[in-house]
Each structure stands twice: as structure tokens, then as C-alpha cells.
C-alpha positions as CSV (number, residue, x, y, z in Angstrom):
1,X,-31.9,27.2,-28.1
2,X,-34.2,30.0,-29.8
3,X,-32.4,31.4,-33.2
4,X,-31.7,34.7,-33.4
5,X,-34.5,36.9,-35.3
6,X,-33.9,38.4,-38.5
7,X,-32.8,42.4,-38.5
8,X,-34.0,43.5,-41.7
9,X,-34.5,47.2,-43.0
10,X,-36.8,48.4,-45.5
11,X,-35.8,51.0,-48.0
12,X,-37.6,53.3,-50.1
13,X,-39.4,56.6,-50.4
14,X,-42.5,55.7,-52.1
15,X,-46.5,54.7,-50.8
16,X,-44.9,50.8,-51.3
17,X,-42.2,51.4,-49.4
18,X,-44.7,52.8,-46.6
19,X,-47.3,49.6,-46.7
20,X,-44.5,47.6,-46.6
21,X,-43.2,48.8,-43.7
22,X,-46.9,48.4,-42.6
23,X,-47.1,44.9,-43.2
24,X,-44.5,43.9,-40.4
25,X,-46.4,45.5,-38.3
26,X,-49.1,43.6,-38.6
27,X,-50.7,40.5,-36.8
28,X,-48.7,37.7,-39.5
29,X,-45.7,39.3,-38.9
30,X,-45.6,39.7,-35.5
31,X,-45.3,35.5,-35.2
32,X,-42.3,35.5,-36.7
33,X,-39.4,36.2,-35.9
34,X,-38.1,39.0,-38.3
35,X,-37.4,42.1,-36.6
36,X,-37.9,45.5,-38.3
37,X,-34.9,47.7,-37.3
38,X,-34.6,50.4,-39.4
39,X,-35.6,52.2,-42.6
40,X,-33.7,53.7,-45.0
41,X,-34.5,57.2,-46.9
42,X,-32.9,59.5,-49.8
43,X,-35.7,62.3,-49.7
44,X,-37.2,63.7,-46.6
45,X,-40.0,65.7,-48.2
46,X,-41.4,62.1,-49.8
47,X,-41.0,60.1,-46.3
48,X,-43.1,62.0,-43.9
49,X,-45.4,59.1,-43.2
50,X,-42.8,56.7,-43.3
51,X,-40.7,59.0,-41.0
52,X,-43.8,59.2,-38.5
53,X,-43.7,56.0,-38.3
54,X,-40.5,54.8,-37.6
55,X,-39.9,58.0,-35.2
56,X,-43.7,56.4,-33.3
57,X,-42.1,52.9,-33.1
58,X,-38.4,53.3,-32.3
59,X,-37.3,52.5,-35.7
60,X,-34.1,53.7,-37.1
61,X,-34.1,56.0,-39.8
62,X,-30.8,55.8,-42.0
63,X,-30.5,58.5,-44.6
64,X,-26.5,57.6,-45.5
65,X,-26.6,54.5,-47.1
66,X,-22.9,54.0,-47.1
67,X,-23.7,53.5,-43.1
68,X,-26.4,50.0,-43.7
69,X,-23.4,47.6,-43.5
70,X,-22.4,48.9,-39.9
71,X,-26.0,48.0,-38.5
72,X,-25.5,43.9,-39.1
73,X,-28.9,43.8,-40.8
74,X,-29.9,40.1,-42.0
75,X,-32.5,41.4,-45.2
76,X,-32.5,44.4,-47.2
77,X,-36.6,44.8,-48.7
78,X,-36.4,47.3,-51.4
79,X,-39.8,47.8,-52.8
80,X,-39.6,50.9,-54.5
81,X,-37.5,50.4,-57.7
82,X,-35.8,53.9,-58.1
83,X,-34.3,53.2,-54.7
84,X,-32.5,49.9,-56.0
85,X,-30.3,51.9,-58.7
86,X,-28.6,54.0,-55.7
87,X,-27.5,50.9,-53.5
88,X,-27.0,48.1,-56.0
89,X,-23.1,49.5,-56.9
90,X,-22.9,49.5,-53.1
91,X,-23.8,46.0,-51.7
92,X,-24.4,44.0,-54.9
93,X,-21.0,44.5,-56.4
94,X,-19.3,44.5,-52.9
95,X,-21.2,41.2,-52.1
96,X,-21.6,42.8,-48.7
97,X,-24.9,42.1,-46.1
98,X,-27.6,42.9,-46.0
99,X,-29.2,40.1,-48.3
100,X,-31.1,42.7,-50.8
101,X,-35.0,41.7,-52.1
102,X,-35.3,43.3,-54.8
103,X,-38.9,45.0,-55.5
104,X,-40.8,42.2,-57.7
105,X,-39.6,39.6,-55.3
106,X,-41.2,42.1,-52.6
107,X,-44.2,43.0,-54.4
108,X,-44.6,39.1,-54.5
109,X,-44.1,39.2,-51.0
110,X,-46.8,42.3,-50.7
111,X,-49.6,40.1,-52.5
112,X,-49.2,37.2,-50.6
113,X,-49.8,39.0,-47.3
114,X,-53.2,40.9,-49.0
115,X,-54.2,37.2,-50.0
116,X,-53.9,36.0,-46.2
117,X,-55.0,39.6,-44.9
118,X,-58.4,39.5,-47.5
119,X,-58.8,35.5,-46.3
120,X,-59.0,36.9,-42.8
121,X,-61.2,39.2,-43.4
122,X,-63.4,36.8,-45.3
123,X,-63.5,34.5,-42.5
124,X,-64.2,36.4,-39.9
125,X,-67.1,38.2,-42.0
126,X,-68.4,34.7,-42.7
127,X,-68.3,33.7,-38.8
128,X,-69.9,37.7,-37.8
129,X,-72.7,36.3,-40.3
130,X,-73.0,32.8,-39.5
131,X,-73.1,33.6,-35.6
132,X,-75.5,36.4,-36.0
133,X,-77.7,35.0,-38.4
134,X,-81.5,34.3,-37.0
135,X,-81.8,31.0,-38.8
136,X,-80.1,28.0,-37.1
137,X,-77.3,27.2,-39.3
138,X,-75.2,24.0,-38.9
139,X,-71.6,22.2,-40.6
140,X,-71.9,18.9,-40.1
141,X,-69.2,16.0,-41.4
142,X,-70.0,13.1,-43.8
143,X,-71.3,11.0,-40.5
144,X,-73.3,13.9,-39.6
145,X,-71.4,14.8,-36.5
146,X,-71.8,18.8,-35.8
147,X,-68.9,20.0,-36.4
148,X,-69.9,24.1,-36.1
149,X,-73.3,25.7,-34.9
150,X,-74.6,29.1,-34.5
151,X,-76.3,30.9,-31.4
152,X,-79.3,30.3,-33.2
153,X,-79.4,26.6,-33.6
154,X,-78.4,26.2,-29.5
155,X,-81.7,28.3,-28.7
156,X,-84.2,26.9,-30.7
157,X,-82.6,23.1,-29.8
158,X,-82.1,24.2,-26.0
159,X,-78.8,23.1,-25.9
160,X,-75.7,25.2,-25.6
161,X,-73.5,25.5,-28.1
162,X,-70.7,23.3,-26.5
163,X,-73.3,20.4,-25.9
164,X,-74.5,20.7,-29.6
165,X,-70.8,19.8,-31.0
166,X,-71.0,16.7,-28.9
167,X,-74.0,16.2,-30.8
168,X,-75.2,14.0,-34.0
169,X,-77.7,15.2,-36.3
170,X,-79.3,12.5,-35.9
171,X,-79.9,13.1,-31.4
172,X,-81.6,15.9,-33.3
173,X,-83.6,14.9,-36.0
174,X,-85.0,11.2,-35.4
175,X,-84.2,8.6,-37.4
176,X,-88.1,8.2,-38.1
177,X,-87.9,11.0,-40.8
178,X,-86.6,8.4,-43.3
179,X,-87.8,10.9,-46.6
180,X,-85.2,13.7,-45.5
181,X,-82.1,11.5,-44.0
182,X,-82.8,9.4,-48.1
183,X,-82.2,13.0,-49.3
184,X,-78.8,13.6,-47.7
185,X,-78.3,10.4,-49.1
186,X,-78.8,11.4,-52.5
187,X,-77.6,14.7,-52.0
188,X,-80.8,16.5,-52.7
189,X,-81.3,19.9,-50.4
190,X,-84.7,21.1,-51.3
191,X,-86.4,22.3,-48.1
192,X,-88.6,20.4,-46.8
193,X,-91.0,20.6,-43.1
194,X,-89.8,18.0,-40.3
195,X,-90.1,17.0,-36.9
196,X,-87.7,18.0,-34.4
197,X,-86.9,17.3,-30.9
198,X,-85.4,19.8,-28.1
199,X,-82.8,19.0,-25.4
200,X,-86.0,18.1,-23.1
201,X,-87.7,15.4,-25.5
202,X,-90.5,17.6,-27.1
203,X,-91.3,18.0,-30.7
204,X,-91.8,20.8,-33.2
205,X,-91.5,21.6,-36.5
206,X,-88.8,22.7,-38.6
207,X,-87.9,24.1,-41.9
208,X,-84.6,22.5,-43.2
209,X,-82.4,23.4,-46.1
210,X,-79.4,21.1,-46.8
211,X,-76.5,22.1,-48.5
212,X,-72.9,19.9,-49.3
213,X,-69.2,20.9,-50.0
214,X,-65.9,19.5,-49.9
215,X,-63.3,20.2,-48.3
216,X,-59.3,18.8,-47.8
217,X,-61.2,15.8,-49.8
218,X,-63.7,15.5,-46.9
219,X,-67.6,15.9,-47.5
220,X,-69.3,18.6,-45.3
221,X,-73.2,19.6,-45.0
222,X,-74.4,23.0,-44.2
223,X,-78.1,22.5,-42.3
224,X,-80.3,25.5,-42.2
225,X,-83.3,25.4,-39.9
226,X,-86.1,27.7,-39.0
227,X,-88.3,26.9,-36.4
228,X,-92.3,26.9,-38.0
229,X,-94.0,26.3,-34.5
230,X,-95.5,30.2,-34.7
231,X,-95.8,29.6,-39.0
232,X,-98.4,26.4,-37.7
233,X,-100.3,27.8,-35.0
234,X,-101.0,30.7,-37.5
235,X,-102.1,28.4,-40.1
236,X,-104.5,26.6,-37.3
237,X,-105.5,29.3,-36.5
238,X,-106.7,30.9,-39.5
239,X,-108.2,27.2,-40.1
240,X,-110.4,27.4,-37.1
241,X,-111.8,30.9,-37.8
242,X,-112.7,29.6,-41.3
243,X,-114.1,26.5,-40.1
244,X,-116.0,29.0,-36.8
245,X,-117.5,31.4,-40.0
246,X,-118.6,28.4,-41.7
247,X,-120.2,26.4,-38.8
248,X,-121.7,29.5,-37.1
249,X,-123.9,30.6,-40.5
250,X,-125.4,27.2,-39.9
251,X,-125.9,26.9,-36.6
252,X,-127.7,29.9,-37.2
253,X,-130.3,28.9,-39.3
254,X,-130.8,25.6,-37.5
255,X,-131.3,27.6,-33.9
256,X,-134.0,29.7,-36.0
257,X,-135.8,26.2,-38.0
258,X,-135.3,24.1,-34.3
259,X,-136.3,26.7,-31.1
260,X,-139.7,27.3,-32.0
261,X,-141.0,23.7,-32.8
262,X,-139.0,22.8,-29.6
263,X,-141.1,25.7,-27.7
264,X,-144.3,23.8,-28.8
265,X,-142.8,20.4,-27.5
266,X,-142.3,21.3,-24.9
267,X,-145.4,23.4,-23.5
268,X,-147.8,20.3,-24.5
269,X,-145.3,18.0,-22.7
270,X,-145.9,19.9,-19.6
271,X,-149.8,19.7,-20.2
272,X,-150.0,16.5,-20.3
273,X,-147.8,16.1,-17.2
274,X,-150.8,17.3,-15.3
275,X,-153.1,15.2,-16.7
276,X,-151.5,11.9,-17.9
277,X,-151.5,8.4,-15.9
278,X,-149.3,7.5,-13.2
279,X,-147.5,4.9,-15.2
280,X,-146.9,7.3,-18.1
281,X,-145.5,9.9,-16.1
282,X,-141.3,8.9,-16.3
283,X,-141.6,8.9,-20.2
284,X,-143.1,12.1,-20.4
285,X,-140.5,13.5,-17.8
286,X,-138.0,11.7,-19.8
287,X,-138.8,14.0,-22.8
288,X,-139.4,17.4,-20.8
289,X,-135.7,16.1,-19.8
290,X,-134.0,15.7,-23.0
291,X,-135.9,19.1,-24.4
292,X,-134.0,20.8,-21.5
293,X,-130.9,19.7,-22.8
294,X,-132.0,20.7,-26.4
295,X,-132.9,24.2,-25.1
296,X,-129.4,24.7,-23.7
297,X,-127.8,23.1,-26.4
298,X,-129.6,25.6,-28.8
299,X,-128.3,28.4,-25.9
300,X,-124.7,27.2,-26.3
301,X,-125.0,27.3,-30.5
302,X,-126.4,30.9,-30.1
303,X,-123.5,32.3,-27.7
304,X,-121.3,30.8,-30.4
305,X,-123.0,32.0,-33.5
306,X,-123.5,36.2,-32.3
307,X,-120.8,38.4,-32.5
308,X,-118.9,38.9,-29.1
309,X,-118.9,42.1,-28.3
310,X,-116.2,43.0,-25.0
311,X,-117.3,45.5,-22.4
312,X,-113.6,46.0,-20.9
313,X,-113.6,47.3,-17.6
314,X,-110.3,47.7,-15.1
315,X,-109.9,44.0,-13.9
316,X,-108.2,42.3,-11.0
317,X,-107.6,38.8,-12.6
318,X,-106.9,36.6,-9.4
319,X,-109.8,38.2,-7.5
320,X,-112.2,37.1,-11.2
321,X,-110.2,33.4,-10.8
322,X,-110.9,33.3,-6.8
323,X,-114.9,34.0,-7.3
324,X,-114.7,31.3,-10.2
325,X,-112.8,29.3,-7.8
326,X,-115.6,29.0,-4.7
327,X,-118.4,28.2,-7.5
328,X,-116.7,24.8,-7.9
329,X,-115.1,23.6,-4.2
330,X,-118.3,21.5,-2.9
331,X,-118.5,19.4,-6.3
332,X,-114.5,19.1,-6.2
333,X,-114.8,18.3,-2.1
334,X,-117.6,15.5,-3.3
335,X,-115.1,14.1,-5.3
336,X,-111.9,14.2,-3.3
337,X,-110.1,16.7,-5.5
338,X,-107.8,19.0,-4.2
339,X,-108.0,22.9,-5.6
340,X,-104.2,24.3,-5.4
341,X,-104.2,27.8,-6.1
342,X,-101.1,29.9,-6.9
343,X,-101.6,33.5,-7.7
344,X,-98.6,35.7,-8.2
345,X,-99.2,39.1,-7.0
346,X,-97.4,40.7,-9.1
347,X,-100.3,40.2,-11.9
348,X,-101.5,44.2,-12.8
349,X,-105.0,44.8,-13.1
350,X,-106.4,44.4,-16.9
351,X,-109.0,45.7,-19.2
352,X,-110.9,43.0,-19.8
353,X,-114.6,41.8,-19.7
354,X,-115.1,40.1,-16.9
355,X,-118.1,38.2,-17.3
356,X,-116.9,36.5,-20.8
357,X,-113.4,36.1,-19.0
358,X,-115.8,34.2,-16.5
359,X,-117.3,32.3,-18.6
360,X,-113.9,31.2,-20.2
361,X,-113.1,30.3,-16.6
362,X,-115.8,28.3,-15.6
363,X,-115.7,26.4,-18.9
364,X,-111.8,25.3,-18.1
365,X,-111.9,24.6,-14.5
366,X,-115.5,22.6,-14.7
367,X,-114.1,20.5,-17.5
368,X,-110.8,20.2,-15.5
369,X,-113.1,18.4,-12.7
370,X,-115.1,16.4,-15.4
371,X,-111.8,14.9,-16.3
372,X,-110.3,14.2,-12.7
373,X,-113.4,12.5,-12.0
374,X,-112.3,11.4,-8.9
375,X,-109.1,11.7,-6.6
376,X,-106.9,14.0,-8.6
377,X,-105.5,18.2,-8.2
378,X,-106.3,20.8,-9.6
379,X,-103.9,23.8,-9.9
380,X,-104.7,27.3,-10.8
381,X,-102.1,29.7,-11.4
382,X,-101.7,33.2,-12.6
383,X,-97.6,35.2,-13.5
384,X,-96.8,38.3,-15.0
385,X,-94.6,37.5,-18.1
386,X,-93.2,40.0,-19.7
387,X,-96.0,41.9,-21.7
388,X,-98.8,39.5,-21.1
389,X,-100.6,37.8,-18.1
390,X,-100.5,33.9,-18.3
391,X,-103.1,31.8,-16.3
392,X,-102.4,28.1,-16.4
393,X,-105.5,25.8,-15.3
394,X,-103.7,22.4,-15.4
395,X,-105.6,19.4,-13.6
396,X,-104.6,15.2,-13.0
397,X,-107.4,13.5,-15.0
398,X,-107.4,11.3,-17.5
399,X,-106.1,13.8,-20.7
400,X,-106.3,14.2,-24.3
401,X,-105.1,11.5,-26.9
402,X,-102.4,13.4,-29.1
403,X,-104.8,12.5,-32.2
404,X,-107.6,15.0,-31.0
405,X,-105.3,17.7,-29.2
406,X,-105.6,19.5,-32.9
407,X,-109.1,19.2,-32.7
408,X,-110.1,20.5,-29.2
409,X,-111.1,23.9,-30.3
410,X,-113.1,22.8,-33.2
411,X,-116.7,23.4,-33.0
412,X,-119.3,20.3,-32.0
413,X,-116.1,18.1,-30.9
414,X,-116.2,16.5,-28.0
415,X,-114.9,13.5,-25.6
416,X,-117.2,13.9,-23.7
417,X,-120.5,11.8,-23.8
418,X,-123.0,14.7,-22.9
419,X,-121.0,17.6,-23.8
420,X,-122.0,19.7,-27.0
421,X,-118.5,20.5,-27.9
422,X,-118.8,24.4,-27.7
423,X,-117.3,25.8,-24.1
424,X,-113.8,25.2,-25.8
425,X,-114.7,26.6,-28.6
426,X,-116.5,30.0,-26.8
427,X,-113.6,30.2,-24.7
428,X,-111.7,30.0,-27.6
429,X,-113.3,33.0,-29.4
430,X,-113.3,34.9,-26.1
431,X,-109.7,35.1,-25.2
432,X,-108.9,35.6,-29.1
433,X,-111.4,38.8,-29.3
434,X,-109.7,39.6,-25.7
435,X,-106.4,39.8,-28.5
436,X,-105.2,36.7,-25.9
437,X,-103.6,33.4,-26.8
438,X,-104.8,30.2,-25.2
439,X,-103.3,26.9,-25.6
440,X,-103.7,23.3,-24.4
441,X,-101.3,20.7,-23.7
442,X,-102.2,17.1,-22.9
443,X,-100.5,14.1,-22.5
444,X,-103.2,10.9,-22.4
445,X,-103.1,9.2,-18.4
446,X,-101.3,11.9,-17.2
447,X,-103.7,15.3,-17.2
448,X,-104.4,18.1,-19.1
449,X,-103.2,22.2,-18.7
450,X,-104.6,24.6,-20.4
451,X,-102.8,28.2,-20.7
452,X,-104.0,31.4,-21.5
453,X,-102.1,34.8,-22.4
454,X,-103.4,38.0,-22.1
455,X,-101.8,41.2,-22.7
456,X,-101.5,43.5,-20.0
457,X,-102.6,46.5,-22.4
């Protein structure tokens, strides 16, 4: 059977006496079970708020205190200390109810509630921040269990936030990072760069700050991450423009020292063609052979050294991807490859310059055949996303080893035997002067995509 709740009163004519009245009003209170049934008053002119009040919330006012005793109240809270001279003669001494707290006891009473109010307060500023913050922030326990996680930390791990507290930092982080789990050991937090893996398997780098506290006796960490996949690729890329200004000054001077001796060559090499014997004949076709494949070597290294200057003209992308398209379907008929295209038509027309966008083209999908080889697909797609156009040229061949992926775009390397290492890195240049993006992602056996962005303005 529920106890009855406690009728109490609250007397004074003071701000206290007001907050007071306040307080059981408030969340805390409202849990228990005291009941605030009246209030009791000696001077109207100094009550008005607490008059307002009790008038809004069907309080009682009592301004006879000879008339308190008829009401049955359980507690008498006098906060304001003038008020206790005028009613002490009349219950104290009488020993009748109410039960009088007298205003030190209530100011006690006061600070205690501020202390749970400003703990509130503190908490739920700490949670607005933690949930809101753009850095992935986790509490984990001693074992590393997640314990709490943030909006943040769900997004950049691809998890929700329900599946993440399910979740050990370790299905997280793996186990292979040895040099930061010997840290938590130790209980070192400076931040250091790992490796990470999403909810799908794939990697990427983090930056991670650890942090420890106790609580109830218990060990706790506080994990900070910030993904650094954007952070690298900006590195890299500021890498392969210095290593592109570098290369290209000498590529420069040897196109100048080489194309003129290999002019020379080549013209006598065609003379004696005429007049040379039968059985000489292969070797000097031989050499007319290999000059041709110095002369467009030397062609490549001089579309990478100039300068690319973009003629933008209004562009329909698919229709530029179509035309590349048909250049290439007898070689990849020859070979048994299957072309599947898939152009959205929702793709916009775009400023661009369509003969170096060709040329990036050409450069993908011909090295997308050269890696099928034989019996494979080749896909071609083109979606608007967002604010940028992507074009994905992803093909079944034989792929990239992860150990020259960061490579691919640097200039001279190749995996192929006859290649000179330079449509990557053109196409490269081109989409980047284009203000485009393009990436490549390979797994070895399995086949290759490469994916370019372009903005739409």
C-alpha cells in the first residue's frame, strides 16, 4: 500500500522563501512524494511573486498563522528567518504540527538541490558537447569494451551507434597495431596515426588520442579519433606535384639533347632500307621499329612536360564516353571482352575540354583492356553526385598489387612491359587542372576501377 505524501507549507516573505517554493516545483521534487499545499505570508506588498505563484498553481495562501494547525500539514520549511520569530511561540512551545525546518537546516536543504541542479546541467552540457563534437570520441572500460560513443565515431566507423556499444575496441582497431594497444598498456596517450577498419572490412587512417580516469574504482579510457584519409591524399598529392615539377624539368632537357640525334637515326636507317641486302633487311626494320617507339616515347614525355592549358567548351559527358567507347569495341570483341555501359542521364552538361578529357579516357579504358587481356568486362559508368560528376571505369583483369597502388600516378612507373609509365600520369594532371579528383582502387586477381570526379561548375 502507497504512503500517504507529505503536505508541507512553506513560509516566508523573502526572495528565499520564493526559490524555495521554486524548488518543489522542480523536476527532483516532483519524484517524491511531498506535496506543496500551501504558503504562508505576513506582508502582501513583499509576496507578489510568491502570491502569483501559488494563485497559478492552486496553492493555498495562509495569511493567519493561528489557522496552519487546522490544515494537517506534515512539514513547516521556514527559510526566511524574520518569519521564524512570529510562529515559534505558536507551534514550538505548543509542540503542535506542522514539524518546523528551521532556515539553516533549509538553506542546507537549498544547496543541496543547486548541487544536483548544477550536476545536471553539467551533464547534459558534457553529453550536448560530446554528441555534437566532429571528432569521434569514445568511453571505453578497462577491457576496452565501448561503453559510450558519439554520432561522430558511428559515421566515420559505419556502424550505428547501437552496434558500436556491442563493440570492442579492439573489432575496431586490429590487434596488429601492437605500438598503440603497449601504450594503453602503459597508460601513455600521445597521439599517434593508425590503421583502422570500417563496418565493411576496409582500412584508413586515423588520428587517436587516449585519455584514462577512474571512476567508482573502475578504470575508463576516453578515445579521440579523427579520420586523416582527406589529411593523406593531400599530402600525396602535394608529393606527386613535387615529384611531376621535378621530373618534368628533366624530361625537358632530355626530349631537347635526344629528338634531334634520333631524327638523324632514323632518316639514314630509312636510306639504307632502300639499298641494303635482303638478309640485312629485319635488323634494319628492327631499329626503324624501336626509333618509332622512341619517337612516341619522346611525344608522351613532351605532353607531360608543357603546361596544359584547358579550352572548356559546354560538354555532354556520356556522349565524349560513347565516342571513346566505339574506338575500342573491335579490339575488346577480338578478345572476348564484354563493354557494359551505364550512363545515368541525369549527368548535366559540363565545361570541360574535351579533347584532354578524351585523352584521359582513352588512356583508362585502353589500359582497362590491356589488363583483362582476355575474357573479362568492362563497365563504364557515369552519376550525378551531389556537386560533382563521377565516372567510374572499373574492368575484371588481373589488378594492382597493394604495394604499387601509391605509386600508379608517379611518373615513368609502370607494370606494364612496353608501357612508358605516363598515360596515368597525363590523365592525372588533366582531371586535376580540370579542378577534378581521380582515384584508383585495385585489389590484385580481382580487377581494377578507376573513378573520376568532376565538378559540375
Amino acid at each position: 500500500m502507497k504512503e500517504k505524501s507529505l503536505d508541507v507549507c512553506v513560509a516566508g516573505c523573502d526572495k528565499s522563501a520564493f526559490d524555495f517554493v521554486l524548488m518543489f516545483d522542480s523536476e527532483p521534487f516532483k519524484k517524491l512524494d511531498v506535496r506543496l499545499v500551501a504558503v504562508c505570508i505576513l506582508n502582501e506588498e513583499n509576496s507578489r511573486e510568491l502570491i502569483n505563484f501559488a494563485k497559478k498553481n492552486d496553492i493555498s495562501i495562509i495569511k493567519d498563522i493561528e489557522k496552519l494547525p487546522q490544515l494537517g500539514l506534515d512539514l513547516f520549511f521556514v527559510p526566511d528567518r524574520e518569519f521564524l520569530f512570529h510562529i515559534q511561540d505558536r507551534f514550538v512551545v505548543r509542540d503542535l504540527k506542522p514539524y518546523i525546518v528551521e532556515p539553516n537546516t533549509c538553506k542546507l536543504i537549498y544547496k543541496l538541490y543547486e548541487t544536483h541542479i548544477e550536476g545536471k546541467k553539467a551533464e547534459k552540457k558534457f553529453y550536448s558537447v560530446f554528441k555534437s563534437a566532429r571528432d569521434a570520441i569514445m568511453i571505453l572500460d578497462e577491457n576496452l569494451d565501448i561503453h559510450q560513443a558519439n554520432q561522430a565515431a558511428a559515421k566515420i566507423f559505419g556502424y550505428t551507434i547501437e552496434e558500436l556499444l556491442s563493440k570492442n575496441l579492439k573489432d575496431l582497431i586490429p590487434k596488429s597495431e601492437k605500438g598503440f594497444y603497449k601504450k594503453i598498456k602503459e597508460g601513455r596517450g600521445e597521439p599517434v596515426i593508425i590503421s583502422a577498419v570500417k563496418k565493411d572490412g576496409s582500412s584508413f587512417p586515423v588520428r587517436v588520442s587516449l585519455s584514462s580516469f577512474s571512476l567508482n574504482s573502475s578504470l575508463y579510457y576516453t578515445v579521440i579519433l579523427r579520420d586523416q584519409t582527406q589529411r593523406k591524399e593531400m599530402e600525396e598529392r602535394l608529393l606527386q606535384a613535387e615529384r611531376l615539377a621535378a621530373v618534368g624539368q628533366t624530361a625537358s632537357y632530355l626530349i631537347h639533347e635526344i629528338k634531334n640525334p634520333l631524327i638523324i637515326i632514323g632518316g639514314f636507317a630509312q636510306q639504307l632500307l632502300k639499298r641494303i641486302d635482303p638478309k640485312d633487311k629485319d635488323k634494319l626494320e628492327i631499329i626503324l621499329k624501336e626509333i618509332e617507339r622512341l619517337e612516341s616515347l619522346i611525344t608522351d614525355v613532351r605532353d607531360f612536360t608543357k603546361s596544359i592549358e584547358i579550352e572548356r567548351k559546354d560538354c555532354d559527358l556520356n556522349e565524349l564516353l560513347l565516342e571513346t567507347i566505339s574506338f575500342f569495341k573491335d579490339e575488346a570483341a577480338k578478345y572476348g571482352i564484354e563493354i557494359i555501359v551505364d550512363l545515368s542521364k541525369d549527368v548535366p552538361r559540363v565545361k570541360v575540354d574535351p579533347d584532354l578529357m578524351k585523352q584521359v579516357f582513352i588512356n583508362l579504358i585502353k589500359n582497362a583492356i590491356e589488363a583483362i587481356n582476355e575474357q573479362g568486362t568492362l563497365r563504364v559508368i557515369s552519376r550525378l553526385e551531389k556537386s560533382v560528376v563521377k565516372i567510374e571505369i572499373s574492368d575484371t583483369g588481373c589488378g594492382i598489387s597493394e604495394k604499387y597502388l601509391r605509386e600508379i600516378f608517379n611518373p615513368f612507373f609502370t607494370t606494364k612491359k612496353k608501357g612508358t609509365g605516363l598515360g596515368l600520369t597525363i590523365s592525372y594532371r588533366i582531371v586535376k587542372a580540370h579542378g577534378g579528383i581521380i582515384k584508383i582502387k585495385s585489389k590484385e586477381g580481382k580487377g581494377t576501377t578507376c573513378t573520376i570526379l568532376l565538378p559540375i561548375k
